[in-house]
C-alpha positions in Angstrom: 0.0 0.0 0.0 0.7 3.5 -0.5 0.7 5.2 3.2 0.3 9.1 3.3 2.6 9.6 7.2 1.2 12.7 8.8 2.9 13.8 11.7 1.2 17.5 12.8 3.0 18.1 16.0 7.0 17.2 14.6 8.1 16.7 11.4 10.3 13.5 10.6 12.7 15.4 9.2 12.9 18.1 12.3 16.2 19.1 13.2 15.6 19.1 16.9 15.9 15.3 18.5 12.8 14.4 20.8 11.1 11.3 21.9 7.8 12.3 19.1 10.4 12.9 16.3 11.9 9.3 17.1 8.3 7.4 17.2 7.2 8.8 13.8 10.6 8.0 12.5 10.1 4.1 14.1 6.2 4.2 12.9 7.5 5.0 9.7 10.6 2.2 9.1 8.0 -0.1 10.7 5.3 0.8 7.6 8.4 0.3 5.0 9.8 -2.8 6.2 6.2 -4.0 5.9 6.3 -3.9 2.5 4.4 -0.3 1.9 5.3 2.6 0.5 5.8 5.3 3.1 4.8 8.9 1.9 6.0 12.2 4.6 3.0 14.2 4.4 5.2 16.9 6.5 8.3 19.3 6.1 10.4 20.8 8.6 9.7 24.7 8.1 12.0 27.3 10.4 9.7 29.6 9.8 7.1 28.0 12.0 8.3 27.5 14.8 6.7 25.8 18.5 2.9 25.2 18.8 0.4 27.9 17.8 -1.4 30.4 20.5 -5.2 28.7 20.8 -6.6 31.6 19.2 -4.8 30.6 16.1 -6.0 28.0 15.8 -8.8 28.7 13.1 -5.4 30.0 10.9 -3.6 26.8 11.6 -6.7 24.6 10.5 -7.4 27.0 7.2 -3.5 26.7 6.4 -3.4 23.1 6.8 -6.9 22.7 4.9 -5.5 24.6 1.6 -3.7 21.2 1.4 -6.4 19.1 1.1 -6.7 19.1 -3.1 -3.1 18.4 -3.6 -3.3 15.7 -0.8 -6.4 14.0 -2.0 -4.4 14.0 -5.2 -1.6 12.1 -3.9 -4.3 8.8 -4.2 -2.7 6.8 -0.9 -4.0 3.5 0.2 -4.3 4.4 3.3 -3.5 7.7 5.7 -2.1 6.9 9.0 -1.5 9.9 11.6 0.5 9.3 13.9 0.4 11.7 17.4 -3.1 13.7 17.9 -3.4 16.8 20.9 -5.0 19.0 21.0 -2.4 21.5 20.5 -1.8 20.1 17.4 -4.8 17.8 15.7 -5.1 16.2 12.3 -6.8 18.2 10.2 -6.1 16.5 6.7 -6.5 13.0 7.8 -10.3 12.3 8.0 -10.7 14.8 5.0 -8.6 12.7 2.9 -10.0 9.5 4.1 -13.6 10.4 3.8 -12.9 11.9 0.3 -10.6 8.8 -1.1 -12.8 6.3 0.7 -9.3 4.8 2.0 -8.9 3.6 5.9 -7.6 6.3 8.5 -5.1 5.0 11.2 -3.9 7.0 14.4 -1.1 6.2 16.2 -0.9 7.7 19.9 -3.7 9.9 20.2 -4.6 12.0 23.4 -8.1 13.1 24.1 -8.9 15.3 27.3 -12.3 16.2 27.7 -11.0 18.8 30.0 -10.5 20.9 27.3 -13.9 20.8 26.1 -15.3 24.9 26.2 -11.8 26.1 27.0 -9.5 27.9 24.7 -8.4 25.0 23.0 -12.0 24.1 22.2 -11.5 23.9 18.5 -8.5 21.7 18.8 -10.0 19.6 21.1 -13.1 19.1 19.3 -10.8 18.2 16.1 -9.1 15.3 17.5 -12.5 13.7 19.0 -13.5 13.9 15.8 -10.5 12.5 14.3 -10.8 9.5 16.5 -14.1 8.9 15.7 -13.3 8.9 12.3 -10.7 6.5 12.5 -10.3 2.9 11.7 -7.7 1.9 13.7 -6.5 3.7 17.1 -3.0 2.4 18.0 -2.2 3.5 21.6 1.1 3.4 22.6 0.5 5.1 25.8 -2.1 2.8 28.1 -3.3 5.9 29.9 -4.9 7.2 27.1 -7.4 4.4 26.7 -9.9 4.9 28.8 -10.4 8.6 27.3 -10.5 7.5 23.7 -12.5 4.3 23.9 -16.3 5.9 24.4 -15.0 7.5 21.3 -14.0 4.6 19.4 -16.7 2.9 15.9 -16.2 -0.1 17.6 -14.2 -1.7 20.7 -11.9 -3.9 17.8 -11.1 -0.4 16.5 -8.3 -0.2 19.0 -5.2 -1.5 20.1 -2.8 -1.4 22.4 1.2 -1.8 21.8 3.6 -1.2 24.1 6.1 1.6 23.0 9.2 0.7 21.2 12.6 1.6 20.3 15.5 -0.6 17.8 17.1 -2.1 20.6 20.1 -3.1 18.8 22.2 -0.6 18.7 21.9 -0.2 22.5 22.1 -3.9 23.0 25.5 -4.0 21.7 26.6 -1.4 24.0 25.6 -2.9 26.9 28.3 -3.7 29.4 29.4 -5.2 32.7 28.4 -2.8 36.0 31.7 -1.2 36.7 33.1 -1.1 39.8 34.1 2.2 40.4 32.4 5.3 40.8 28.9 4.6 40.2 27.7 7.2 36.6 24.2 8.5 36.7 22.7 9.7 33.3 19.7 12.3 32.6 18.7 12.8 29.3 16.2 15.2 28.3 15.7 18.6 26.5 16.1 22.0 28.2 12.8 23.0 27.6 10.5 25.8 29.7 7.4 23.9 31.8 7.6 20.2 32.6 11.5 19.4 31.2 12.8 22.4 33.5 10.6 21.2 36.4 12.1 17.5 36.1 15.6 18.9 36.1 15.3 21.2 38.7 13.9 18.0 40.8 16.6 15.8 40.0 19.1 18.7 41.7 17.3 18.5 44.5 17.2 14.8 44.6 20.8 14.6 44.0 21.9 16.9 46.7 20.2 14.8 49.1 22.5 11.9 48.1 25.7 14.0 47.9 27.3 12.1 51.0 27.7 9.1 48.4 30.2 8.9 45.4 28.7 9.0 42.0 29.2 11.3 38.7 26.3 12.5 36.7 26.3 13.4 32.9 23.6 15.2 31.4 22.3 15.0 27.8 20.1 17.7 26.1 20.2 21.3 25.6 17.6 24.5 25.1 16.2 27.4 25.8 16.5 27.1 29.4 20.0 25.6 29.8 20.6 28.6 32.0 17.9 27.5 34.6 19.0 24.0 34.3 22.7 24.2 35.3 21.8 26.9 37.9 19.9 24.4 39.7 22.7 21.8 39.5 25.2 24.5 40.4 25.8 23.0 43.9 27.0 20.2 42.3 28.9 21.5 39.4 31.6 19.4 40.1 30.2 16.4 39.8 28.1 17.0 36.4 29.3 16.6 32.4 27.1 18.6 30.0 27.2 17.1 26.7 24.8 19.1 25.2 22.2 17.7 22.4 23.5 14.5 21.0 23.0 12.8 17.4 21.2 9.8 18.1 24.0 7.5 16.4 25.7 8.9 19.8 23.5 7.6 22.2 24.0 4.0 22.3 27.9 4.7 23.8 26.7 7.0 26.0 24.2 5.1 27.8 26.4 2.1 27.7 29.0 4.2 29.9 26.8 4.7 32.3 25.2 2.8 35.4 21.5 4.0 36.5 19.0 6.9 34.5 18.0 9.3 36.7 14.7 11.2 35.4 11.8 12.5 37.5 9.3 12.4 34.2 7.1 15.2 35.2 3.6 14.8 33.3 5.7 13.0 30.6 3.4 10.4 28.0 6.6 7.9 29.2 9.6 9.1 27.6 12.1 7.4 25.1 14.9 7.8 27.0 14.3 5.1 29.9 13.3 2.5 27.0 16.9 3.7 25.3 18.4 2.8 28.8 17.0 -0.4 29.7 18.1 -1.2 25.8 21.6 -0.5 27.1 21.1 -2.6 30.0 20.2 0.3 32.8 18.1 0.2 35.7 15.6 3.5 36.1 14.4 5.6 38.3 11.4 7.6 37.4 8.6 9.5 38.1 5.6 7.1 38.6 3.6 8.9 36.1 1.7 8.5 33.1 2.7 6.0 30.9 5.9 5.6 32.6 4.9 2.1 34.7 4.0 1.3 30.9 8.1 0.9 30.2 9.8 0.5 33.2 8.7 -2.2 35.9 8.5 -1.1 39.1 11.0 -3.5 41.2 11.9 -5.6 37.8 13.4 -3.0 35.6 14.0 -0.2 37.8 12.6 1.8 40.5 9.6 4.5 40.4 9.2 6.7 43.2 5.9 9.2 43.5 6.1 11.5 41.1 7.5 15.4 42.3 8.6 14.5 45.6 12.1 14.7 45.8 12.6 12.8 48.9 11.4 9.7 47.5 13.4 10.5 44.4 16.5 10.5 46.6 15.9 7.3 48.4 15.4 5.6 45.5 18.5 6.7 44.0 20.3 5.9 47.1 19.0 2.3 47.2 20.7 1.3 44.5 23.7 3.2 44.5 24.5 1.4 47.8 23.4 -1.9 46.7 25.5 -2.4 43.4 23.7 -6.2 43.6 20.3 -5.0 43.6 21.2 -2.3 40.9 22.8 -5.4 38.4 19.5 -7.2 39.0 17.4 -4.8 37.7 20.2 -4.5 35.0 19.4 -7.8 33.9 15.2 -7.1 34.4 15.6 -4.0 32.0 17.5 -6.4 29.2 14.9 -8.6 29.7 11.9 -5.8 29.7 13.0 -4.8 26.7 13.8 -7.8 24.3 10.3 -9.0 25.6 8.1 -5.9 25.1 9.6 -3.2 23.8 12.2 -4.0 20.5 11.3 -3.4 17.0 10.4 -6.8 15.6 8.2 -7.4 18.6 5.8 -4.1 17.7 6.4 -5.0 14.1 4.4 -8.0 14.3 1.9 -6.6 16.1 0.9 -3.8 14.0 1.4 -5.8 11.5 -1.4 -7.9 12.7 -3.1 -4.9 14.1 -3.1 -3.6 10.2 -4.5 -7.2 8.7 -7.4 -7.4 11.3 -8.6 -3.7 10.5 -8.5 -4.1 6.9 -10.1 -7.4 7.2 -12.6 -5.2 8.7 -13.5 -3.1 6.8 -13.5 -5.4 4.0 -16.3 -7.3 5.4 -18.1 -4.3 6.5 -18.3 -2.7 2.6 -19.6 -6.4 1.2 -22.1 -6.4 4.2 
């Protein structure tokens, strides 16, 4: 099939790396080594830059919609979204599958009837219908599913599969635990709201542990890397900034290191602590959203309540004394992940996930 890839919040192709940009780019590889062809809807554009202001939103939808006629032109198979919010909904998708007759596939969408009346009514009200529309809802993110389902055509129209990374690369990286100084690794972009607020948690976390030995490195870089290494100033000499790193980087970076330290405030569940466990790291994590979704509390790594610091820090400490506990959940995130989380795993099921629907739908146009 011929697969129209809209991504509305990041562009594939988007210069700036982020756990969305690395989904859509997986989503994607998984769609072509499926046998389809994989068509970008989207292009990086530096003139638009960061989400719109709510009450630009009626511009945002008219600009997107002056698409439609070259889009609908494009005759895909098959249009597959992945990522809807609010912020950012699918405004071509159901136009395009409505118009071409073709099936409409979502991949990760969040619905919060919160929003409903407020000032990102429109926006809100676009990705209810979006879902409604849709043939298939793939939810990565398991605490999104009891929002979307009183939306769904029918219960079969979605499916759950856990999120994914190519483990490979981080597999081969893996190494024994040292023995030395134990190396803690935060990785995460220095962005204003929720980013700063993890950061500026994890300082506090780490200064209550400052009475043990340990190095931290951070990866990531922003707007706000001011406000980030002001908050780890106390402990400037125990911190290595290495800025924003290309992904074919990562791997030998998380392989040189012993535990991920990342308090995931209000975060869907992060890349970064499936990356780790891939490298063979234990976490500790926020217990929040979709986190418990990729790390395993006491099997994988640890997750303390999320925004207290306290618990952050005792966590930490935990297994930073206990260098056996720490290698056992060494050996749980390994495990976690070449059970759950790698490539070929979610390739089957979407795969399968792809068949049923289209079976589907076949049998409901002959009916």
């Amino acid at each position: 099939m011929r697969i129209a890839f809209h991504t509305p919040l990041k562009p594939m192709d988007h210069p700036t790396p982020s756990g969305d940009r690395s989904m859509a780019r997986a989503l994607a590889g998984i769609l072509s080594r499926l046998g389809h062809e994989v068509i970008a809807i989207d292009r990086h554009d530096p003139a638009r830059r960061g989400l719109v202001e709510p009450d630009r939103l009626p511009e945002e939808r008219a600009r997107q919609r002056a698409r439609l006629a070259e889009l609908i032109a494009l005759r895909p198979d098959l249009w597959f979204t992945y990522h809807l919010w609010y912020k950012r909904p699918d405004w071509l998708g159901p136009e395009v599958g409505a118009a071409l007759k073709i099936p409409y596939v979502v991949a990760e969408a969040s619905y919060a009837p919160k929003r409903a009346g407020g000032p990102w009514d429109l926006g809100h009200r676009a990705v209810g219908e979006a879902i409604r529309a849709a043939d298939l809802v793939i939810t990565l993110n398991p605490d999104d599913a009891p929002m979307i389902a009183p939306l769904l055509r029918t219960p079969e129209a979605a499916v759950t599969i856990a999120p994914f990374l190519d483990a490979a690369p981080f597999r081969a990286a893996r190494r024994a635990p040292g023995a030395g100084t134990p190396m803690l690794l935060a990785v995460g972009m220095m962005r204003p709201g929720d980013k700063l607020a993890s950061y500026r948690l994890l300082a506090d976390a780490l200064l209550r542990v400052r009475d043990l030995d340990w190095r931290l490195t951070i990866v990531g870089d922003g707007e706000v890397r001011a406000e980030v290494e002001a908050a780890f100033a106390p402990l400037a000499d125990r911190v290595l900034y290495r800025g924003a790193v290309d992904g074919a980087a990562l791997p030998a970076i998380y392989g040189a290191a012993d535990l991920l330290v990342w308090p995931a405030i209000n975060e869907a569940y992060g890349i970064a602590p499936l990356e780790a466990q891939a490298a063979g790291l234990p976490v500790v994590a926020g217990r929040t959203r979709g986190v418990p979704a990729v790390v395993g509390d006491g099997e994988s790594g640890l997750l303390p309540a999320l925004g207290d610091a306290q618990a952050f820090a005792d966590a930490v400490r935990m297994l930073l004394v206990d260098p056996v506990r720490r290698a056992t959940l060494a050996a749980g995130a390994r495990a976690r992940v070449d059970r759950e989380h790698d490539l070929p795993v979610a390739e089957a099921r979407i795969g399968a996930a792809l068949t049923a629907m289209l079976a589907r739908r076949a049998a409901e146009l002959a009916a």
